[in-house]
N, C-alpha and C positions, 0 to 999 in steps of 0.2 A: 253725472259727468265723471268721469275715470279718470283721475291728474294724473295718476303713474306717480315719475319722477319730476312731474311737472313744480315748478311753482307760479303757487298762485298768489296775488297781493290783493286784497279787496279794500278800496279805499270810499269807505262808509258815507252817505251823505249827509252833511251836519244841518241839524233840524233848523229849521225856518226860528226866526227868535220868536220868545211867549207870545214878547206884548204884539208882536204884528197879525199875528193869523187869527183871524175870526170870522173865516168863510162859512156860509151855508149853502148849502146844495140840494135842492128837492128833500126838505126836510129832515135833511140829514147834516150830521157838521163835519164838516173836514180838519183831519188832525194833522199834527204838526209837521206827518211825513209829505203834506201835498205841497211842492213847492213849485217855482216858477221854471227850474232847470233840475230835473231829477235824471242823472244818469243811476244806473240800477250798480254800476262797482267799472271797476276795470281791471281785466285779466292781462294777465302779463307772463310769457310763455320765454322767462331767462329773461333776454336781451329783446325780441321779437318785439313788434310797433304792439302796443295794445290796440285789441280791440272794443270800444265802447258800446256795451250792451244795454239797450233803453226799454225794454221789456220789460213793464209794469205790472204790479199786481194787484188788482181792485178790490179791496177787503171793507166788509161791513163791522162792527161793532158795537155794545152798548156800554155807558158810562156805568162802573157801577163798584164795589170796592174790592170785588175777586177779578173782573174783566179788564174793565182799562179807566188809570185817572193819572190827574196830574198831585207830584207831591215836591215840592221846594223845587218846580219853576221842569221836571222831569215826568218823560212819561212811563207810567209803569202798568203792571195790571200779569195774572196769571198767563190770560189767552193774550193780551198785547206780545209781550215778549216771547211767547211760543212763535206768535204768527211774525214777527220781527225777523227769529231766528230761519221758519221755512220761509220766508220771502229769500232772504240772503243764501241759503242752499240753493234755492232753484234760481237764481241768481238777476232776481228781480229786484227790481224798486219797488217799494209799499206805499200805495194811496193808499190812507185808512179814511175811512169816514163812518163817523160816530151818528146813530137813529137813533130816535128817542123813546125808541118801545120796536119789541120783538116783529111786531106785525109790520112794521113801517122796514125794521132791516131785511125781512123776508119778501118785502115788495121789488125791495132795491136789490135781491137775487131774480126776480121774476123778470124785472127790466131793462137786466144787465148793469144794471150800474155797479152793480156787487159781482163779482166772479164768488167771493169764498165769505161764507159768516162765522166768525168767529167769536163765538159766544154760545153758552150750555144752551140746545135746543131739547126740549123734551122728547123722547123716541117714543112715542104715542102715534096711536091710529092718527090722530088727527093732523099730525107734524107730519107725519108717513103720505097725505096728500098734499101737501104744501111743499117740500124739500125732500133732498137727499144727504143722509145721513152719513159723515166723515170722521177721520179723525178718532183718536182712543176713546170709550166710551168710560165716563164718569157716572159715579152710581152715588145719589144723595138721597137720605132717608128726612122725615122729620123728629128733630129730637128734642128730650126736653130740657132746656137751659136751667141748674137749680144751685144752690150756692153750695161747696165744702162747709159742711160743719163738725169740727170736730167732735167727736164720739156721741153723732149722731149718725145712724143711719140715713142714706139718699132713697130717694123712690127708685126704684131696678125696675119696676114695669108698670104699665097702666092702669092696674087696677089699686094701686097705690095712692091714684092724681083723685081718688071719689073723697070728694067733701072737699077736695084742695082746691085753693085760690091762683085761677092762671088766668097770664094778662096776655091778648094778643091782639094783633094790628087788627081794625073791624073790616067786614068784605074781606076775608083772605084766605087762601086756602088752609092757612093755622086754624082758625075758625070753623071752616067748612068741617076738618078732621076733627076738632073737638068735639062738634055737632054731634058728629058720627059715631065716635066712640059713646058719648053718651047713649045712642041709640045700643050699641052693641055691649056697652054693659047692665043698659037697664038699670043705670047709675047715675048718680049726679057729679059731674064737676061744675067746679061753681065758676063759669066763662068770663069773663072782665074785657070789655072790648075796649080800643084807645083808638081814638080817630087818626087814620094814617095822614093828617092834615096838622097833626101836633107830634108826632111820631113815627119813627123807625122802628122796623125789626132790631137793629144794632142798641138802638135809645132802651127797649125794654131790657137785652142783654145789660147794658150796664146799667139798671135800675136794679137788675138781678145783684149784681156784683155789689152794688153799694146798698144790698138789704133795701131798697124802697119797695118791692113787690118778690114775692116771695118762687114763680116759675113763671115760665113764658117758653112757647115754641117757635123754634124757628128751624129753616133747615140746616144739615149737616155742614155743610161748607161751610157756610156764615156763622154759626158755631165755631167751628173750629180756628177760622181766622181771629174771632173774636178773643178765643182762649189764648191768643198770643196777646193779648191785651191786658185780660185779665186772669190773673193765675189761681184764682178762689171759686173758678165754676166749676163744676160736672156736669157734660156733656152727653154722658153713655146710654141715656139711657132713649131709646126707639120709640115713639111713637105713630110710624105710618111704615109702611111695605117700603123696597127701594126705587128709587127712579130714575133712568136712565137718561142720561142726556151726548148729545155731542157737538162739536162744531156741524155745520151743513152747507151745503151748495144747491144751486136749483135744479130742478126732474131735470134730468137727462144730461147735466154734464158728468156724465161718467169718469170722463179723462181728468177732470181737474180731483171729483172725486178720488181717484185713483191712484194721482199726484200727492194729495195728503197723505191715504193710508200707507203708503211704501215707505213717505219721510219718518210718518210716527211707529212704522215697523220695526227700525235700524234697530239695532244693539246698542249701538253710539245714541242715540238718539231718545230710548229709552230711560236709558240710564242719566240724562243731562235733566230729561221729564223730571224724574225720579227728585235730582238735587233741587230742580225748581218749585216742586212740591213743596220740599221743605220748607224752601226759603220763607216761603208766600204762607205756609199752613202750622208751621211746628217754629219756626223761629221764633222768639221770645221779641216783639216790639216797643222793650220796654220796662225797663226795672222797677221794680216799687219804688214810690219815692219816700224817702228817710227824712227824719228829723232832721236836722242839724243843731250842732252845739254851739252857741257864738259867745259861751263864755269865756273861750280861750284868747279871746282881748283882738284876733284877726281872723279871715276868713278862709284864705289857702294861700299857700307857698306861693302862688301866681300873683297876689295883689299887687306888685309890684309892674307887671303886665296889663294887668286893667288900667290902673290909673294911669300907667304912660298912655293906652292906646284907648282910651275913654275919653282923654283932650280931644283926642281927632273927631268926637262926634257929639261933641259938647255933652257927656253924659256923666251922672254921676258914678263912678266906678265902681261904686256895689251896685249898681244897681246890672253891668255888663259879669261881674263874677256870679248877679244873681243868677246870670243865665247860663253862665258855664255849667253851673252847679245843676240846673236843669237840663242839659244836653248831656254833661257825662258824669256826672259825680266828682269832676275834679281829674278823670282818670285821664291821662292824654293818650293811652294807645285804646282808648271805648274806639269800637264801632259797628257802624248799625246794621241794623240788617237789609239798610239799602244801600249799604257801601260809604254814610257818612263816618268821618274819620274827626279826630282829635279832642281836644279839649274844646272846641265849637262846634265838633259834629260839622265839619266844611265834607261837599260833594265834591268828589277827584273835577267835576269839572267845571266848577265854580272859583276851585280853586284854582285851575288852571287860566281860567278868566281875570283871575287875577294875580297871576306870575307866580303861581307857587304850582310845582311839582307835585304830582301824587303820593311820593317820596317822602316829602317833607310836610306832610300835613297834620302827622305826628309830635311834630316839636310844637312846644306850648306858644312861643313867640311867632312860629307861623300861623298857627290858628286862631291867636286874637289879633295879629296883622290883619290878615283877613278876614276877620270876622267883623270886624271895625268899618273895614271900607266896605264891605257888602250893608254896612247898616247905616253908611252913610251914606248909599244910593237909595235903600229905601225908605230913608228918611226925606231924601230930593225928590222922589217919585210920591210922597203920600202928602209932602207940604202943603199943596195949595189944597189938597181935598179935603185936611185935616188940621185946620193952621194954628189950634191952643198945642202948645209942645207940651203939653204935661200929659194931653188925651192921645197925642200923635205916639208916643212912646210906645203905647198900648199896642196898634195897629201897627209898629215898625217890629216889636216881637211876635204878634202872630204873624205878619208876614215872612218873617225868618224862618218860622215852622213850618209853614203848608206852602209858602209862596204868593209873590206879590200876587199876581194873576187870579187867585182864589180871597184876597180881600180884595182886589177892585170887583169882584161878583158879587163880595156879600155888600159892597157900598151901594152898589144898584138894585140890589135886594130891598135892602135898606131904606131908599129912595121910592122903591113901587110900594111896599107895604109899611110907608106911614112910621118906620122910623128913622130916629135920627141917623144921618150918615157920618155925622161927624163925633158921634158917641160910641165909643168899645160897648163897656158893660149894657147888656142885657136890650144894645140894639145892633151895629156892626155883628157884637157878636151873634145875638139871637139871629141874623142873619146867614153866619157864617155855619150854625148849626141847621140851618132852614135846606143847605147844599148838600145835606146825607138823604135828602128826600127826591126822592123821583120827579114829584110836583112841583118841584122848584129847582134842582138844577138841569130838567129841562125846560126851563122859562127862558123866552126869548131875551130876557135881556143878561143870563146867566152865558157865559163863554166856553168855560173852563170844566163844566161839570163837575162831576161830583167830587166832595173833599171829606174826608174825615173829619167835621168841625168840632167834634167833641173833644178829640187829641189836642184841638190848638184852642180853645177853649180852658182847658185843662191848663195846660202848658201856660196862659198866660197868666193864668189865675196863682200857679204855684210862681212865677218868678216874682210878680207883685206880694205876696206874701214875705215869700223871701227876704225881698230888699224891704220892705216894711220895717221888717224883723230885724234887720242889720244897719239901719239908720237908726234902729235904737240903742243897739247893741254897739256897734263896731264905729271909729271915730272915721269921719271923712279924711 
C-alpha cells in the first residue's frame, strides 16, 4: 500500500485477557490473538469516515523458546513478533494457533486452516514435498556447548571430543551426529544419553554452565539464546554441516508465498530483523547475581518503600526488598530486555493496568506501588489453591516472574503426576521445570505452553535466600 502523504492511524486489537482463552481447535491451540470481535486496524485518510478492514490472517505455530511463549502474563517469541509485525503491514488481524508438533502445523497448511507457518521448517527434500518454502532463510549448525576455563584451552574441532565425555538428549538427532562422527573418526567419544523424559536440550546447557557435565550438543540457535543466560559458555565450536530452515506455506500458494518474501525484502524491514535478532539472540537476560553485604546494619535506600508498601500485602518487608534485589540490583532505571522497567522490573503494560504511566515506572515509589498491588492480586488468585501463607509466598513470587497463567499449568502438572499442588519446593516447582519439555507443555491439561522454569525456579530460590539471610542480619 503506497500512503503518500496519507495518514495512517492503526489502532491495534488488545489481546483477549490470560486467564480467559483456553480454546483448542483440531489439535491445535488458539492464541491470544483469536478473539470474539477482531477487526484487523482502522485506516483513517485525515478527516475521511474510516474504513474497517476484517481481513484476517491464519497463522500456524509451535510453542517453543525461540518461536512463541508466554512470559509475565505477555506473548513473545522470535517468529511471533515477526509474524505480529507482517500481519499488521499487510494490514490483517492475526488468528495464531499454536500445534503441538511440526507435522500437526503442516497438516493445518494442507487443510487450510493455516494460510502461513511460522516456525524454522527444515529446507530438506523431504519438507520440499510437504510445503513451500518462505520468508529469509536461517542457517543453524550443531554445536558443541563447553564451559570458559580460564587458561585453558576449548576444544576448536572434533577431533578434540575423542575420549571426552558428552551428554545428550537420547533419540535425537545430537545423538544420531555423535554416532556418526564416531563412525567418521574411527574414534571414540564416550556418548552419555539423558532421557528426554527427565530433560531438555536447554537443562544439559545449564548443567554445562554449573560444571555438572563437562559438554553437550545442541543446535546453534538454542546456543546462542542460552549464552544470553549464561556468560561462561563457548559456543564456537561446529559439530555438524549447516541447515537451512524457513517459515512455509502449503504447495501451491504462491501468492501468499510471495506476500512474505517481498515484506522480508524491504530495507526497512531488514534492518528492524536485524535489531530483533539482537534482542532475542545477543542481549544479555540477566546479570550474575552478587553477594550481598548486610553488615551495614540496612538493606537499601528504598527500605523505607518496602515496609510502607509491604503493609498492603501483609508481607514482611525484607522479604519484598528481597525481590527487588532479585529483579534489579536495587538500580531503578534496570531494564530488561523485554522492556521491564524499574526497581520491580514493572511491564509498560501492567503498569498501565494499574495507573502508572510508562514514564514513571522508573521512580522507585512507582515501582513498589505497583509492584505491591500486582502481588496482592496474585496472592487473591493463588489463595484458595494454596491456602498455608508461608508456602503461598513461594508461588506468589514465581508467579511474578513467569506469570500467573504458567503456575496454574504447573499446579495441574502437579495434580496429573502425583505431586503435591499445594507444595513450591521440588513439586509445584518440579512442575514448573517439567513446562521447558515438549512432553509436557503439550499435555492436555497444560494451557500456556512452554515457560522457561528454570529462570523462575532460580529466581525463587535466590529471593528465599536472600530474605533468609536478612532476617538474620537486618532488624524488622
Amino acid at each position: 500500500m503506497n500512503i503518500g502523504c496519507r495518514h495512517i492511524t492503526l489502532l491495534l486489537v488488545a489481546l483477549a485477557a490470560l486467564l480467559t482463552t483456553s480454546c483448542k481447535r483440531n489439535a491445535a491451540r488458539t492464541a491470544e490473538e483469536e478473539t470474539s470481535a477482531l477487526p484487523a486496524m482502522i485506516v483513517s485518510d485525515n478527516d475521511s469516515t474510516a474504513e474497517v478492514l476484517t481481513d484476517t490472517l491464519r497463522a500456524v505455530t509451535l510453542y517453543g523458546p525461540t518461536s512463541y511463549f508466554i512470559y509475565k502474563g505477555e506473548p513473545m517469541g522470535y517468529d511471533y513478533t515477526l509474524l505480529k509485525e507482517f500481519a499488521a503491514a499487510q494490514h490483517q488481524a492475526l488468528k495464531l494457533a499454536v500445534a503441538p508438533s511440526l507435522p500437526a502445523a503442516i497438516e493445518m497448511l494442507d487443510n487450510g486452516e493455516a494460510e502461513l507457518l511460522a516456525y524454522n521448517v527444515p529446507i530438506t527434500a523431504h519438507y520440499r514435498k510437504l510445503v513451500l518454502a518462505c520468508g529469509p532463510e536461517s542457517f543453524s549448525t550443531q554445536v558443541l556447548v563447553q564451559p570458559k576455563v580460564k587458561g585453558a584451552a576449548a576444544v576448536s574441532d572434533v577431533t578434540g571430543l575423542v575420549g571426552k565425555d558428552v551428554y545428550v538428549i537420547d533419540d535425537s538427532k545430537y545423538l544420531r551426529r555423535l554416532k556418526n562422527l564416531n563412525e567418521e573418526l574411527a574414534a571414540e567419544i564416550n556418548i552419555h544419553t539423558v532421557s528426554p523424559d527427565s530433560a531438555t536440550a536447554e537443562d544439559l546447557i545449564a548443567m554445562v554452565s554449573a560444571g555438572e557435565i563437562p559438554f553437550t550438543v545442541v543446535d546453534s540457535d538454542i546456543a546462542q539464546l542460552n549464552e544470553t543466560y549464561f556468560h561462561d559458555l563457548d559456543i564456537s565450536t561446529e559439530v555438524s554441516t549447516p541447515q537451512r530452515a524457513s517459515w512455509a506455506v502449503a504447495l501451491g500458494n504462491e501468492a501468499m508465498a510471495e506476500r512474505v518474501n517481498s515484506w522480508f525484502a524491504s530495507e526497512e524491514q531488514a534492518s528492524a530483523n536485524a535489531e530483533l535478532l539482537k534482542r532475542f539472540y545477543e542481549m544479555s537476560k540477566g546479570e550474575p547475581y552478587r553477594t550481598f553485604d548486610f553488615t551495614k546494619g540496612y538493606i537499601s535506600k528504598y527500605d523505607d518503600l518496602f515496609k510502607r508498601y509491604s503493609d498492603n500485602i501483609d508481607w514482611d518487608w525484607r522479604l519484598m526488598a528481597a525481590q527487588a534485589y532479585a529483579e534489579s540490583l536495587f538500580n531503578p532505571k534496570a531494564r530488561s530486555w523485554v522492556g521491564a522497567r524499574g526497581l520491580m522490573q514493572i511491564m509498560p503494560r501492567t503498569g498501565r493496568g494499574y495507573g502508572a504511566k510508562v514514564t514513571t515506572l522508573n521512580d522507585p515509589e512507582v515501582s513498589v506501588r505497583v509492584a505491591s498491588k500486582l502481588l496482592a492480586d496474585l496472592n487473591r488468585y493463588l489463595i484458595n489453591l494454596v491456602p498455608n501463607d508461608k508456602e503461598r509466598r513461594k508461588f506468589v513470587i514465581a508467579a511474578y516472574n513467569c506469570g500467573i497463567a504458567h503456575v496454574y499449568d504447573a499446579i495441574a502438572l502437579a495434580k496429573k503426576h502425583g505431586l503435591d499442588p499445594q507444595k513450591w519446593d521440588d513439586n509445584v516447582e518440579k512442575a514448573l521445570l517439567m513446562k521447558m519439555n515438549p512432553q509436557y507443555y503439550n499435555d492436555p491439561v497444560v494451557k500456556y505452553g512452554y515457560a522457561r522454569g528454570s529462570e523462575t525456579s532460580a529466581y525463587v530460590k535466590r529471593i528465599m535466600e536472600f530474605y533468609d539471610n536478612a532476617v538474620r542480619e537486618i532488624e524488622k
